[in-house]
C-alpha positions as CSV (number, residue, x, y, z in Angstrom):
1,X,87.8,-54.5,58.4
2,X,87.8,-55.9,55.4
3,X,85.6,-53.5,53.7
4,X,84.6,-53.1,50.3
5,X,85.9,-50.2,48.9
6,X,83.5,-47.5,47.5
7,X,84.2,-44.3,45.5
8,X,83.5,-41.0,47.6
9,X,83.8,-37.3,47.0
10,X,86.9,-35.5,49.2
11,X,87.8,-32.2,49.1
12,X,91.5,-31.9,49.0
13,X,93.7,-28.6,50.1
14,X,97.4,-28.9,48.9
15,X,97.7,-25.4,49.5
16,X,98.6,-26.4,53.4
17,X,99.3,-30.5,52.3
18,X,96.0,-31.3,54.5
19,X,93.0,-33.5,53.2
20,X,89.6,-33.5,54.1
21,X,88.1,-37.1,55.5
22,X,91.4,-38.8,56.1
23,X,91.5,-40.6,52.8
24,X,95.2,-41.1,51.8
25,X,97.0,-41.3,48.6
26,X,94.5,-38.9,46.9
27,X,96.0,-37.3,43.7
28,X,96.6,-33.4,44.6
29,X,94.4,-30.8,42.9
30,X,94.0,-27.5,42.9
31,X,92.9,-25.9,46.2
32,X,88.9,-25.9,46.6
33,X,88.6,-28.2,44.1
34,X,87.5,-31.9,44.1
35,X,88.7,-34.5,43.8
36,X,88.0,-38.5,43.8
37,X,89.3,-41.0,46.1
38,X,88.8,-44.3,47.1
39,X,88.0,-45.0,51.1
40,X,90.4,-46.8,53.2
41,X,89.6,-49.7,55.2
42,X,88.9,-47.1,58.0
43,X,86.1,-45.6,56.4
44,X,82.7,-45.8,58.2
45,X,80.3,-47.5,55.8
46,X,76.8,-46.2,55.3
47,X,74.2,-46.2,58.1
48,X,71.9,-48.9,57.9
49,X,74.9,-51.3,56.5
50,X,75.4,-55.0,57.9
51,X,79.1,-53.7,58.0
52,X,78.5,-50.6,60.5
53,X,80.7,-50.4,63.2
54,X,79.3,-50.2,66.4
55,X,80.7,-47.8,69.5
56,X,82.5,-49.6,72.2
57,X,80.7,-48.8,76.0
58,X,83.5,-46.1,76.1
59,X,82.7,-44.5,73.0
60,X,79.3,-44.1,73.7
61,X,80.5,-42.7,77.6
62,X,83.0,-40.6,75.8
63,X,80.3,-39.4,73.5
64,X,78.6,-37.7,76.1
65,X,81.2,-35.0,75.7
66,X,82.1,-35.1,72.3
67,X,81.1,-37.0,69.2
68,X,83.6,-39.6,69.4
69,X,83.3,-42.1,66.6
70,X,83.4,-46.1,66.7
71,X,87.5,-47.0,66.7
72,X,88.2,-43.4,68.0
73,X,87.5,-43.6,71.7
74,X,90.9,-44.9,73.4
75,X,93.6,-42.9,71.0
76,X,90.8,-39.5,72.1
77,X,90.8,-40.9,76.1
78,X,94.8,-41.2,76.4
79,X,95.4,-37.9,74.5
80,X,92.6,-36.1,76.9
81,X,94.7,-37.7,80.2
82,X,97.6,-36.6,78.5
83,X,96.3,-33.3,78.9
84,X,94.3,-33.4,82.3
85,X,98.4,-35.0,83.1
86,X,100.3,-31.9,81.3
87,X,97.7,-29.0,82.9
88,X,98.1,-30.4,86.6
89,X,101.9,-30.6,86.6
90,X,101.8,-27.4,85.6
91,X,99.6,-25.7,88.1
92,X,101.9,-27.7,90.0
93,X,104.8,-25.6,89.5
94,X,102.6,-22.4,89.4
95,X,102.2,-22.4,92.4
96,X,106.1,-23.4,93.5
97,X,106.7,-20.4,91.2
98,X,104.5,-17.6,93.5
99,X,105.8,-19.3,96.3
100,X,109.4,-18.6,95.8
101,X,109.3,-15.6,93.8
102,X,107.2,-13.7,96.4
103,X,109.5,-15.5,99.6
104,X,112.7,-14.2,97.8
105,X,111.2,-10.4,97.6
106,X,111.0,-10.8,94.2
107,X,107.1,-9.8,93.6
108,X,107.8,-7.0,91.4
109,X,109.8,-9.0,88.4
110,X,106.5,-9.9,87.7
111,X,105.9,-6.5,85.9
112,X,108.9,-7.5,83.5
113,X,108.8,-11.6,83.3
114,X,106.7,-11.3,80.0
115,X,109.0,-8.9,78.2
116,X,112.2,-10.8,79.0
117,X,110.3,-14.2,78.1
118,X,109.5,-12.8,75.0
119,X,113.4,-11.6,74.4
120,X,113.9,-15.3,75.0
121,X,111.5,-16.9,73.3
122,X,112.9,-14.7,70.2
123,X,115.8,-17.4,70.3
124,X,114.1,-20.5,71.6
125,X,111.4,-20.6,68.8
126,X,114.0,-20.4,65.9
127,X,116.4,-22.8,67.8
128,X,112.7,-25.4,68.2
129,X,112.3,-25.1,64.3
130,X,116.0,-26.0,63.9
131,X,115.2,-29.0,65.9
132,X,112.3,-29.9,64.5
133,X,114.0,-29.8,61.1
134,X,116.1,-32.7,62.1
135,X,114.3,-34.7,64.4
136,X,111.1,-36.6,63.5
137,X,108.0,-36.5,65.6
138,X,108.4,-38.7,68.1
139,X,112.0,-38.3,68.7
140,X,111.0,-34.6,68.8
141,X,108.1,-34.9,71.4
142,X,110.5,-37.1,73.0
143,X,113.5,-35.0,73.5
144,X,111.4,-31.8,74.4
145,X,109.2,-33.7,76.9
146,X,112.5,-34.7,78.7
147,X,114.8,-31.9,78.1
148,X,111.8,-29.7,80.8
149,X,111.9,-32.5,83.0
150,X,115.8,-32.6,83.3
151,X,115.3,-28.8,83.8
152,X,113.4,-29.4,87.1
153,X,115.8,-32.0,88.3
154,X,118.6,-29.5,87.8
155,X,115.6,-26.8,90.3
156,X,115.4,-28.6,93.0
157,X,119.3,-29.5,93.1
158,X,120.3,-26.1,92.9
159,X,117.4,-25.0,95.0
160,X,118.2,-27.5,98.1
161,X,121.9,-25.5,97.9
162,X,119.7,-22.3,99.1
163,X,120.7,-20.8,96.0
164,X,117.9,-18.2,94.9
165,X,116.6,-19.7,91.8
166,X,112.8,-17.7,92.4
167,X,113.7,-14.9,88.9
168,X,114.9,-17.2,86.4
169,X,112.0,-20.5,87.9
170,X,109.4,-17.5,87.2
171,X,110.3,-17.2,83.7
172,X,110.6,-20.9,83.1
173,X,107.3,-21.6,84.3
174,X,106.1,-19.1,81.8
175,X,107.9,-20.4,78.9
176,X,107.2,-24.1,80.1
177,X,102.9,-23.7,80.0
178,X,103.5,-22.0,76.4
179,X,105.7,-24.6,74.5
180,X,104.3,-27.8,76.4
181,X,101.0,-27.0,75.8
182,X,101.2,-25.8,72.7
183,X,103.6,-28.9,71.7
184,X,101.3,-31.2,72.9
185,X,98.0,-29.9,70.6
186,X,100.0,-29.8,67.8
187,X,100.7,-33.5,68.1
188,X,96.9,-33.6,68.1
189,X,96.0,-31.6,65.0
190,X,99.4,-33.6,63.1
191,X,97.5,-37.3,64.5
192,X,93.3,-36.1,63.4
193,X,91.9,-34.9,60.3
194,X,90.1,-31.8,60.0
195,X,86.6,-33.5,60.9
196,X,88.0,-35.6,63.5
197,X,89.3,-32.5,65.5
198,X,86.3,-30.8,65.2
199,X,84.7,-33.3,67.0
200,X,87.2,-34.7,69.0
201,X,89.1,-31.5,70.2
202,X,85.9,-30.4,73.1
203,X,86.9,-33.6,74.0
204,X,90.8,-33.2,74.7
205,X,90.1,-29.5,75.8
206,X,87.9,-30.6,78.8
207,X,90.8,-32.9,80.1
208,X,93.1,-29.9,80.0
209,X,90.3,-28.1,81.9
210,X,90.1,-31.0,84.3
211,X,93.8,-30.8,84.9
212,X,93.8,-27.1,85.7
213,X,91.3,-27.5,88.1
214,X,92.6,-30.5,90.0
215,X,96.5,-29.4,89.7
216,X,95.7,-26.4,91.4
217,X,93.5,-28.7,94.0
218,X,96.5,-30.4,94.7
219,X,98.8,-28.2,94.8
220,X,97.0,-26.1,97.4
221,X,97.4,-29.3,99.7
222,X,100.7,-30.4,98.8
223,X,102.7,-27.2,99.1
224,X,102.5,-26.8,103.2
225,X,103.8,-30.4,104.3
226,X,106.3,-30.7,101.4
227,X,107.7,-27.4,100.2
228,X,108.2,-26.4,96.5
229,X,111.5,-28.3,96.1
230,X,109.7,-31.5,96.9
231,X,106.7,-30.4,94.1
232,X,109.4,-29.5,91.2
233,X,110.5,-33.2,91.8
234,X,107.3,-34.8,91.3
235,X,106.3,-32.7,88.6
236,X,109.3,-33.9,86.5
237,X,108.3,-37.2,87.4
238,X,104.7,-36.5,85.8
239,X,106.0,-34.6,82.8
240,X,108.0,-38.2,82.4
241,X,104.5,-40.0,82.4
242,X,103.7,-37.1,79.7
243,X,106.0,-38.6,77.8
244,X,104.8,-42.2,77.6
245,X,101.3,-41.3,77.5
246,X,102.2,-38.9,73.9
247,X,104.2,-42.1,73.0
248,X,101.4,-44.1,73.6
249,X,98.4,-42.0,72.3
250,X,100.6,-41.8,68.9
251,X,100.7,-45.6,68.6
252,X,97.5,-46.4,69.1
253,X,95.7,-43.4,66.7
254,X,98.2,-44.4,64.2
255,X,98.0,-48.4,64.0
256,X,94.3,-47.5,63.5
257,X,95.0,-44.9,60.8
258,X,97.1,-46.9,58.1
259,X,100.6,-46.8,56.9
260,X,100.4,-43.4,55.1
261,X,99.9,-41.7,58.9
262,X,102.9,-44.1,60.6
263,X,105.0,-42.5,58.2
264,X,104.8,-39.4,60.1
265,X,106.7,-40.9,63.3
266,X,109.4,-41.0,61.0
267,X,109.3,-37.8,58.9
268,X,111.4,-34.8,59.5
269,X,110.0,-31.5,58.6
270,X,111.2,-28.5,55.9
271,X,114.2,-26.4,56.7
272,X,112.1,-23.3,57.1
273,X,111.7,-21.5,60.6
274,X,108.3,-20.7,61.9
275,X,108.6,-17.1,61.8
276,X,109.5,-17.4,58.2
277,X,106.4,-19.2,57.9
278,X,104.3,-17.1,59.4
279,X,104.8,-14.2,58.2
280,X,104.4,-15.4,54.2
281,X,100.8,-17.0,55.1
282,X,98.0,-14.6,55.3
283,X,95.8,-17.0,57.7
284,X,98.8,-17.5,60.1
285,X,99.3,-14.2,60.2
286,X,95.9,-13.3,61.4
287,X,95.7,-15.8,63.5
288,X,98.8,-14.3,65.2
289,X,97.6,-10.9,65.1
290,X,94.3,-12.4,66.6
291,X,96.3,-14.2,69.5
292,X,98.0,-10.9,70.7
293,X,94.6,-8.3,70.7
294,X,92.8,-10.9,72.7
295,X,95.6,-11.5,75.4
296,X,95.5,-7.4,75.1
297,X,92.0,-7.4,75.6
298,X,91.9,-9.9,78.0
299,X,94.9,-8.8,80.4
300,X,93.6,-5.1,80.3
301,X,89.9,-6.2,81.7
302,X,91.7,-7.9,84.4
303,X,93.4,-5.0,85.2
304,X,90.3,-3.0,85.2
305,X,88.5,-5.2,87.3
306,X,91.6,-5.1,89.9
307,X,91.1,-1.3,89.9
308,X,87.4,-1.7,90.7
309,X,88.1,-4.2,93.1
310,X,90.7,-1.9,95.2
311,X,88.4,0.7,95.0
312,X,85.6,-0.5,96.3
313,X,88.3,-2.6,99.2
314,X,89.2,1.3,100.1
315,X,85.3,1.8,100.8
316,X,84.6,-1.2,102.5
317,X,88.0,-1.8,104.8
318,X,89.2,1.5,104.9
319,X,92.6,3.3,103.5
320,X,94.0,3.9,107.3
321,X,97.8,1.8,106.8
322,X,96.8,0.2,110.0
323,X,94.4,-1.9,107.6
324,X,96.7,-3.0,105.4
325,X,96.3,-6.3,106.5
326,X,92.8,-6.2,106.4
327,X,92.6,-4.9,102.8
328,X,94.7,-7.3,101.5
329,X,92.5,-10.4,103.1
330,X,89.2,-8.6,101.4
331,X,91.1,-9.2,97.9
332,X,92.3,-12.2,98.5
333,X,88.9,-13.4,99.5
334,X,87.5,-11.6,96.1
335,X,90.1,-12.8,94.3
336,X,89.7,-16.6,95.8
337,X,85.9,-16.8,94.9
338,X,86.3,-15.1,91.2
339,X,88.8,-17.9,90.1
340,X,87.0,-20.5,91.4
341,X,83.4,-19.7,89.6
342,X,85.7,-18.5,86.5
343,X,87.1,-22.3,86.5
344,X,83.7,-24.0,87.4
345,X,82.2,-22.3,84.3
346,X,85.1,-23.0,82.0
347,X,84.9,-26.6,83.4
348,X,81.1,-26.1,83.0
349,X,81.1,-24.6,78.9
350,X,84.1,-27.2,77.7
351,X,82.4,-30.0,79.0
352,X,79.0,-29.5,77.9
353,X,78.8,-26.7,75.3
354,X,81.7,-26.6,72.9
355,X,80.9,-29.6,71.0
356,X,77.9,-28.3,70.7
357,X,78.7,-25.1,69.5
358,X,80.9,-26.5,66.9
359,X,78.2,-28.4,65.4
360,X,76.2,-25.4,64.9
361,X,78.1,-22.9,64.4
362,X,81.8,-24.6,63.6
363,X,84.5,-23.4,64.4
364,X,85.3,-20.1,62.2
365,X,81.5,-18.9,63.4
366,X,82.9,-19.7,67.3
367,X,85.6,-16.8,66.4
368,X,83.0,-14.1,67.0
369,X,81.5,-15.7,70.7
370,X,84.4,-13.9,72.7
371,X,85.3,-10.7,71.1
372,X,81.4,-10.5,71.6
373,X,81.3,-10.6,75.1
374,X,84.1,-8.6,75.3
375,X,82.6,-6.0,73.5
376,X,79.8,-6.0,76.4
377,X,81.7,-6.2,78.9
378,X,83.6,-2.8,77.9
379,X,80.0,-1.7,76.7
380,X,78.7,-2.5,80.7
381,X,82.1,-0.5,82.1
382,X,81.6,2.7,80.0
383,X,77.9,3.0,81.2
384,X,78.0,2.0,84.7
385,X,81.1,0.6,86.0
386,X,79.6,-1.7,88.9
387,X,82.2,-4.1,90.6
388,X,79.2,-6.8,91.1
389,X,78.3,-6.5,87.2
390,X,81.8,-6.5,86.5
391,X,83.1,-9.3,87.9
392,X,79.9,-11.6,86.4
393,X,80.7,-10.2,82.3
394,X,84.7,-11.0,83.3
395,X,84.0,-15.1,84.6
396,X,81.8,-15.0,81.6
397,X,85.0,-13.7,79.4
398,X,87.7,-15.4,81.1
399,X,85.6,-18.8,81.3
400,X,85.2,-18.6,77.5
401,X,88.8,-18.2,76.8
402,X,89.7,-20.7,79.0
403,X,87.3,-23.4,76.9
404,X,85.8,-21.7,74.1
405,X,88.4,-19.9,72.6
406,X,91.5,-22.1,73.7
407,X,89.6,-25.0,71.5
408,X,89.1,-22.5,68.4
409,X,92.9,-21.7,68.5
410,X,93.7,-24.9,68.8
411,X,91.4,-26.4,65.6
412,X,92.3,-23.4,63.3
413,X,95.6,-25.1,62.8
414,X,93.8,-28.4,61.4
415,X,94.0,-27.2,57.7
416,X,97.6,-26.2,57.5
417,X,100.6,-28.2,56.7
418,X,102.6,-30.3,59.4
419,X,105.1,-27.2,59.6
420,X,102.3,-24.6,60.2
421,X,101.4,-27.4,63.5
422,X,104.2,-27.6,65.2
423,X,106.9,-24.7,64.1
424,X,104.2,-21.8,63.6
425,X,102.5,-22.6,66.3
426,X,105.2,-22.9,68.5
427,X,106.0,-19.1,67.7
428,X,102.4,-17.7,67.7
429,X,101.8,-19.9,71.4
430,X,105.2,-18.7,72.8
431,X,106.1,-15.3,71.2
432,X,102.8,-14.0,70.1
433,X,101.5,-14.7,73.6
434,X,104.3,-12.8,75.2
435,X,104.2,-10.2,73.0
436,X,100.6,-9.4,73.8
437,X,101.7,-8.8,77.0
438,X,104.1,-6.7,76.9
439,X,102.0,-4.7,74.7
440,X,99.3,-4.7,77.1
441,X,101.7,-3.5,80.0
442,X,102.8,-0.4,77.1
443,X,98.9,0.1,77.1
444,X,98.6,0.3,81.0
445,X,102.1,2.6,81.1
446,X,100.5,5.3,79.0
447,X,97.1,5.4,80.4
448,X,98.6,5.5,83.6
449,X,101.0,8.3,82.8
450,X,97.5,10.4,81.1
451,X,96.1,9.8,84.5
452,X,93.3,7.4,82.3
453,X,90.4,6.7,85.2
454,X,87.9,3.1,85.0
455,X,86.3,4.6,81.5
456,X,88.9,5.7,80.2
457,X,90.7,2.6,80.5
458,X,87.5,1.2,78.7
459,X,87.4,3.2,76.1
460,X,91.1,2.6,74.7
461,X,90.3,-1.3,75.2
462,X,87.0,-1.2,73.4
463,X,88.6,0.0,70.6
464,X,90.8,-2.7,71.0
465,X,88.1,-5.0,70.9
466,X,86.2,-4.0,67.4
467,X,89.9,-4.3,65.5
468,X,90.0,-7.8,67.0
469,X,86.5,-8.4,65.8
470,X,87.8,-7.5,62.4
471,X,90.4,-9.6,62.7
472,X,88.0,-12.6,63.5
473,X,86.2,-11.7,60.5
474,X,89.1,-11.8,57.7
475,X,89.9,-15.1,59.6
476,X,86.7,-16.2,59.2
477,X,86.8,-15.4,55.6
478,X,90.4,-16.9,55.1
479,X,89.1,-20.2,56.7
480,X,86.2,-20.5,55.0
481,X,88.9,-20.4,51.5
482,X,90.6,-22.9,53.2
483,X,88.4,-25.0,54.4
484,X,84.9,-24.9,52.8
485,X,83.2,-27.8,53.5
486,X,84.8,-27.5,57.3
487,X,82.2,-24.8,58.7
């Protein structure tokens, strides 16, 4: 912009190769320390200067959401349909996945998907860092992208045979949401600086939201007229459009970020694996251990509720095997009408709320919003285990996660190194994830074998809950060493 140049104040962290305000070819101090550098040509000059930028009519839209700053706006839109794209193809094939797994009498693998995805995933995440070792970033988003795509094509061949394909598509699936996802945001945190994705990520979350939301839409009205061989085709043909959007969103945050940030398309990463890296850095290790107690926490509510819920369907519909029918259209009904508020409110709170939150309370202060309402909800189920009072505390959990939380997991990765983004969390999205379920099943198998009733089940999970509130805490306290001027 032709810009004169001005001396500012940055705070660098080598200790994770990340610096604060995007200002490149800063000499590297000490962690914590600072340093001087000299702003770039995009650096926003003062307010009030002849030389301020103005927002484009889409930045300002955009800034409803988020505080998108001027230059920003179409490298944040594309990455946000990137998402809204990447969330509907897969609630695309969620629902080819209950479809075929419950048509093929399979309904009870789903007890033991997590725990062989997460024998899997002990080899795929090792054999991801080995690619990403020696493949650079767009070559890598690349060849993943298409490798899951060619997967689907090779679905709906096999499945057009009549070969039964419902088992090992149900563990796919699962694997799929994790890595994709979880690829996909760290391209993010690699492409923004810390600042940027504190304001931008709300934005990107609430296009993943979006695509949730209308996947499933469509899916509902798409899988009666054409079947779910039909689906798996066209969501490799989206995952494709993934692919150039990623491409695309790269090139255009890049060009407008300078040479030192192209040379990251190019750039292979270290040698070392992601659980190596994991478990020799204190914050990615509690982020970990924070990842599996919530999906703990999380999964063993739901299974409360469940409990609640078939209780009170015995009361209301009767336990007569005559009404089995019945029963099961009084859940489904329930069932139908929780997901849809618990979306609308996670919609709702991404949309409107997270930015907001952020700026007040940043993100390491967000840490402490869900465990919170966890800890009430357990609170609410020990005193006076109500179905009605229930089911409100659980939309207000889940729909948190689903925005809230998802963002904070997502922007605690912003101060580490490039191999921390895409091989740690690789492991901690894919492995940690599973591994909180199948610990959460072991939780459910030993209450169930003590006979454990509703309060019981409570109790053991609220326990649960204050060691993942501790957790939150010594990250909070790790974050704040690593990021102090980043609240």
């Amino acid at each position: 912009m032709g810009i004169t140049s001005t001396i500012s104040i940055r705070c660098i962290d080598t200790g994770h190769g990340n610096t604060w305000g995007g200002s490149m070819g800063a000499s590297d101090t000490e962690a914590g320390k600072m340093s001087f550098a000299t702003t770039t040509a995009t650096d926003t000059p003062p307010l009030g200067s002849d030389l301020q930028p103005r927002k484009s009519l889409l930045e300002k839209t955009l800034s409803i959401i988020s505080d998108v700053q001027p230059g920003e706006g179409l490298g944040a839109l594309i990455l946000t349909i990137n998402l809204f794209t990447l969330l509907g193809a897969y609630y695309l094939l969620k629902t080819v996945r209950e479809s075929l797994i419950l048509a093929e009498g399979g309904a009870e693998v789903k007890a033991y998907s997590s725990a062989a995805q997460a024998i899997i995933l002990l080899g795929v995440v090792p054999l991801y860092g080995w690619i990403a070792t020696h493949l650079n970033r767009n070559r890598l988003l690349r060849f993943t992208t298409l490798f899951f795509a060619s997967n689907l094509i090779i679905f709906y061949l096999v499945g057009r045979t009549g070969t039964r394909i419902g088992i090992v598509y149900y563990i796919w699936v699962g694997i799929f949401n994790v890595f994709s996802v979880a690829q996909l945001w760290s391209f993010a945190t690699d492409l923004f600086s810390q600042s940027q994705g504190k304001r931008l990520f709300p934005l990107l979350g609430v296009g993943a939201s979006a695509g949730a939301v209308g996947g499933a839409w469509i899916a509902g009205r798409l899988i009666g007229p054409l079947g779910p061989y039909k689906i798996i085709l066209i969501s490799a043909a989206v995952i494709c459009v993934c692919s150039a959007l990623t491409r695309l969103a790269g090139y255009v945050i890049t060009k407008r970020a300078g040479e030192q940030e192209k040379k990251k398309d190019t750039e292979t990463l270290s040698s070392e694996g992601g659980f190596q890296l994991l478990m020799r850095d204190r914050y990615l290790l509690l982020i970990a251990i924070l990842t599996v107690l919530l999906n703990i926490v999380s999964l063993s509510g739901d299974f409360i509720f469940g409990k609640l819920l078939v209780n009170q369907t015995n009361e209301v519909v009767g336990t007569a095997a005559s009404l089995m029918k019945a029963r099961k259209a009084y859940i489904g009904s329930y069932y139908a009408s929780y997901y849809e508020w618990t979306n609308l409110v996670s919609f709702i709170i991404q949309t409107f709320l997270v930015s907001r939150i952020f700026k007040r309370i940043g993100v390491r202060g967000s840490l402490f919003v869900l465990p919170a309402i966890s800890l009430a909800t357990f609170v609410t189920i020990l005193a006076s285990p109500i179905l009605r009072v229930v089911r409100v505390l659980k939309i207000a959990e889940n729909s948190t996660n689903y925005s809230l939380q998802n963002t904070v997991r997502h922007a605690l990765l912003l101060p580490t190194s490039r191999e921390a983004k895409y091989k740690v969390k690789a492991a901690i999205e894919t492995f940690c994830v599973r591994l909180g379920d199948v610990l959460q099943a072991g939780v459910i198998f030993v209450g169930t074998a003590l006979h454990f009733n509703v309060r019981a089940f409570a109790t053991m999970t609220l326990v649960i809950t204050v060691l993942w509130l501790f957790v939150a805490y010594r990250l909070y306290i790790e974050h704040k060493h690593l990021a102090p001027e980043c609240h």
